[in-house]
Steps between C-alpha positions, in 0.01 A plus 500: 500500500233509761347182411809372522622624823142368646582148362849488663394661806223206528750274455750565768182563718378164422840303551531729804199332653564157362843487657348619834225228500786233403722656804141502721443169428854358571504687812197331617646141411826562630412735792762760439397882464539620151811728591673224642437277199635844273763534674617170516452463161710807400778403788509128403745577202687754707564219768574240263781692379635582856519186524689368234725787572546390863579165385717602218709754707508177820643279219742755414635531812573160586670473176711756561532353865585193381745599286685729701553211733616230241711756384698542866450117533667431177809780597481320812619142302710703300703596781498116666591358144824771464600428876508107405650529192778699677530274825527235222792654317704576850405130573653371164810747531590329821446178427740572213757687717449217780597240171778689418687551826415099586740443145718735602514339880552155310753650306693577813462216633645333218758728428711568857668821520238697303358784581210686310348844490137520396412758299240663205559593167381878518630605097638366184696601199573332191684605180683350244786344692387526798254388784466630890262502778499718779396348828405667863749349721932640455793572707298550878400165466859320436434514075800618286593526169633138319256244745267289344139539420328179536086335511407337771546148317841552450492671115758779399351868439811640499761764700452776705713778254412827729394532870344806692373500836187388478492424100715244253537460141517165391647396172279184337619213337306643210787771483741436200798604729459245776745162480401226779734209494262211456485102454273249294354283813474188330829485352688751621643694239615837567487853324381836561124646503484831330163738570191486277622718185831297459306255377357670200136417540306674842428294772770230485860480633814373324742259709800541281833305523408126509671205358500456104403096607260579771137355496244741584133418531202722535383566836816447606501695870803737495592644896781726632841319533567746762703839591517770738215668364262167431470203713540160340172327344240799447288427213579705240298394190478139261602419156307613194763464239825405418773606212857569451633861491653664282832394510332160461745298803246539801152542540259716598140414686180763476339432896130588556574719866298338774351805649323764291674790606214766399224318736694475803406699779727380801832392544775359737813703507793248606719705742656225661590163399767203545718430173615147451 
């Protein structure tokens, strides 16, 4: 045990002194003191990880920077993008609403003694036999029950059925209850237009009541033939088919309508026109 402690102890002693002529020697060829050059040596590490911290954490923060500010640019663009979009859509509404009143102008024009009511469709309701819209305008502004609902290029909706002040229910042509007296343009055949469900199939009218030898043609345009409640010549719908009813000595014709009642969303209340 002693011989062996002697050994190790010569050992250490001997790398002891071999390390401090190495560090002598250095410190003569690089003319730095020998605690300098220790602790340098022992710091270098230390410093090299500071380092890398200093750059890590740096790199860090103007990622985070970075992103913080992309992120309030990009809700910045957000922002512009949904105020376009809606300038856009008031844009496009009135164009559309400038379109419509120009038709309706026109239709004036062409049409002395009329006058119109603008107004929205704010509700519908539909059931088996029947088919109303509610719109915003009623009796304050001249609208009363049994005037016609028009489009601004000149098709039947239908008739005003109920008026409040500032409401009115209108019944549609749709509605299996409504009658319009009506006439085949081209060859002028008479009969009478019956709502939507008369018909038997959904979403086509029934002009009952024509002649047995009448010619009837698809496409055929059929228009009021005019009454107090509907001035002459408003589009009402065109020929689709042709038969004879039941009792088999007139015919009937199925009309496609010429306004599609359930995407409407203004009409032209007729509270004033010149018959004849």
């Amino acid at each position: 045990m002693k011989h062996f402690f002697s050994t190790r102890v010569r050992v250490i002693l001997l790398v002891a002194v071999l390390l401090a002529a190495g560090l002598a020697i250095l410190s003569s060829l690089t003319h730095v003191s020998i605690p300098d050059m220790v602790v340098k040596t022992v710091l270098a590490p230390i410093r090299a990880g500071a380092s890398r911290l200093t750059d890590s954490a740096e790199q860090l923060y103007n990622y985070i920077f970075s992103y913080e500010s992309l992120k309030a640019e990009n809700e910045s663009l957000k922002e512009k993008v949904a105020q376009l979009e809606k300038d856009a859509r008031t844009v496009d509404s009135l164009i559309k609403e400038n379109e419509r009143l120009r038709s309706a102008m026109g239709m004036i024009e062409a049409n002395e003694g009329y006058q119109l009511v603008d107004s929205y469709i704010i509700s519908r309701s539909s059931q088996q036999w029947s088919n109303t819209f509610t719109i915003n305008k009623g009796t304050a502004s001249g609208i009363q029950a049994g005037m016609c609902a028009v489009t601004a290029n000149n098709e039947v909706v239908g008739v005003v059925s109920e008026a409040g002040p500032n409401y009115a229910v209108v019944k549609s042509v749709m509605d299996s209850s409504l009658e319009i007296s009506a006439t085949i343009s081209a060859s002028g055949y008479n009969g009478m237009v019956q709502g939507g469900y008369a018909s038997g199939k959904d979403g086509l009218l029934r002009m009952d009541y024509l002649p047995s030898n009448s010619v009837i043609r698809n496409n055929d345009q059929v228009v009021t033939s005019g009454s107090t409640v509907y001035p002459r010549n408003l589009i009402i719908g065109y020929v689709v088919d042709a038969d004879f009813d039941d009792t088999g000595v007139a015919k009937y014709a199925l009309l496609r309508p010429a306004v599609n009642v359930g995407s409407l969303e203004q009409v032209f209340i007729v509270t004033q026109y010149r018959v004849g």
